[in-house]
C-alpha positions as CSV (number, residue, x, y, z in Angstrom):
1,X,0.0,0.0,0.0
2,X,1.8,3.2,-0.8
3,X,1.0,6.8,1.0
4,X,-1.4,7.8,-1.0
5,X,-3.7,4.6,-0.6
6,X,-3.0,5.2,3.7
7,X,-4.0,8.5,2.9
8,X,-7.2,7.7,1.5
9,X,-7.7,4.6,3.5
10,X,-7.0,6.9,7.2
11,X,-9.7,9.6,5.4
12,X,-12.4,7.3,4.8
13,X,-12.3,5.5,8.0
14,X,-12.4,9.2,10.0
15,X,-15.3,10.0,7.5
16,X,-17.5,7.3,9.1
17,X,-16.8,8.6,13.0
18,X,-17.5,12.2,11.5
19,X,-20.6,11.6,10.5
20,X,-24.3,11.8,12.2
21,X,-27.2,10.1,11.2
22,X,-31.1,11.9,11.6
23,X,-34.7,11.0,11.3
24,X,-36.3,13.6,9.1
25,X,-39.9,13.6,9.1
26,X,-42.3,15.2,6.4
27,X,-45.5,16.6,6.9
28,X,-47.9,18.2,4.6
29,X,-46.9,19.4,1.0
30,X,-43.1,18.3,1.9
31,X,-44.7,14.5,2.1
32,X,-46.5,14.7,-1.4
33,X,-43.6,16.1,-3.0
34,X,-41.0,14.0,-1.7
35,X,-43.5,11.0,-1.6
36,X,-41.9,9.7,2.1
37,X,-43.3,10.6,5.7
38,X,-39.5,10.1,6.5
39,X,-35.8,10.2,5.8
40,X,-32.6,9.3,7.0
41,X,-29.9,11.8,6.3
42,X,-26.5,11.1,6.9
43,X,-24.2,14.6,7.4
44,X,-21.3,15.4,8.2
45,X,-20.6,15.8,11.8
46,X,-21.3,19.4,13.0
47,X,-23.3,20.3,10.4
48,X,-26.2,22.7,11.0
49,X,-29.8,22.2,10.1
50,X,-29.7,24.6,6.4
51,X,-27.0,22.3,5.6
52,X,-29.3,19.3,6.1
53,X,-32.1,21.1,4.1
54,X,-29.7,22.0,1.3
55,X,-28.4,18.1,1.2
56,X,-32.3,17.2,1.5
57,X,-33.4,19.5,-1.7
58,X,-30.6,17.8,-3.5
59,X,-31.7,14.1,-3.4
60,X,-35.1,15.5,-3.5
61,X,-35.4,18.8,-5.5
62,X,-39.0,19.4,-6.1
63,X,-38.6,20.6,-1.8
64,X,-37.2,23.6,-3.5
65,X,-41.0,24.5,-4.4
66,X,-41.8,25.0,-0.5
67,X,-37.8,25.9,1.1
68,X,-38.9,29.8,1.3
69,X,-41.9,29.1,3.6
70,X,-40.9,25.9,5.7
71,X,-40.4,25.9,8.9
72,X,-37.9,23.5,10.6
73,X,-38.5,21.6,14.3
74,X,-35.4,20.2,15.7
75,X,-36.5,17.4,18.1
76,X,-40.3,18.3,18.6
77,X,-39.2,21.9,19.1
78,X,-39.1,24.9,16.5
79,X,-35.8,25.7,15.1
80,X,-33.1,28.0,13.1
81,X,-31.4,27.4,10.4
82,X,-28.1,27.7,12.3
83,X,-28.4,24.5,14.8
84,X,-25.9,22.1,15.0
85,X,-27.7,18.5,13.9
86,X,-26.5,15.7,16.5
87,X,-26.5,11.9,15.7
88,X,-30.4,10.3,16.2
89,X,-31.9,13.9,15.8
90,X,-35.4,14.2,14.6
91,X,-35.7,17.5,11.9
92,X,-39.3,18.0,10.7
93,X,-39.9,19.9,7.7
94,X,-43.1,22.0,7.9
95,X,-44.5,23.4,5.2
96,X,-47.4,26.1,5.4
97,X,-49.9,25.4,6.7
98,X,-53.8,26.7,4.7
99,X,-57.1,26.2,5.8
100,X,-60.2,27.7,6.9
């Protein structure tokens, strides 16, 4: 194995303990345009919740209809943009709601 293989070898195998793996749930419009009630994301380690909705509108990019007006819940609780995602989190994406 020469340096570059170790190299590769020693990146891939910190890529898996860098990692965190979510639930995200999809309610509303989100679930008929993504056709799932729920998701699991695998991101990067420290990554935020807008960096899980950009990786979700990328493997499923008809979310991009509904990303100005969703709102996010982080673990049963409303959310920013800027939290920090930990492993087995639970991110909801809410789309409006209409009615009368």
């Amino acid at each position: 194995m020469d340096t570059a293989e170790r190299e590769l070898g020693a990146e891939n195998a910190g890529s898996e303990s860098s990692s965190v793996e979510i639930k995200v749930l999809f309610f509303a419009r989100a679930r008929d345009l993504t056709g799932m009630t729920e998701f699991s994301l695998k991101i990067s380690a420290g990554s935020n919740t807008q960096e899980c909705l950009k990786e979700l509108i990328a493997k499923f990019p008809s979310l991009e209809e509904i990303s100005a007006c969703m709102v996010l819940a982080l673990n049963e609780e409303y959310t920013t943009e800027s939290t920090i995602v930990k492993d087995k989190d639970e991110l909801a994406i809410i789309p409006p709601i209409s009615g009368g």
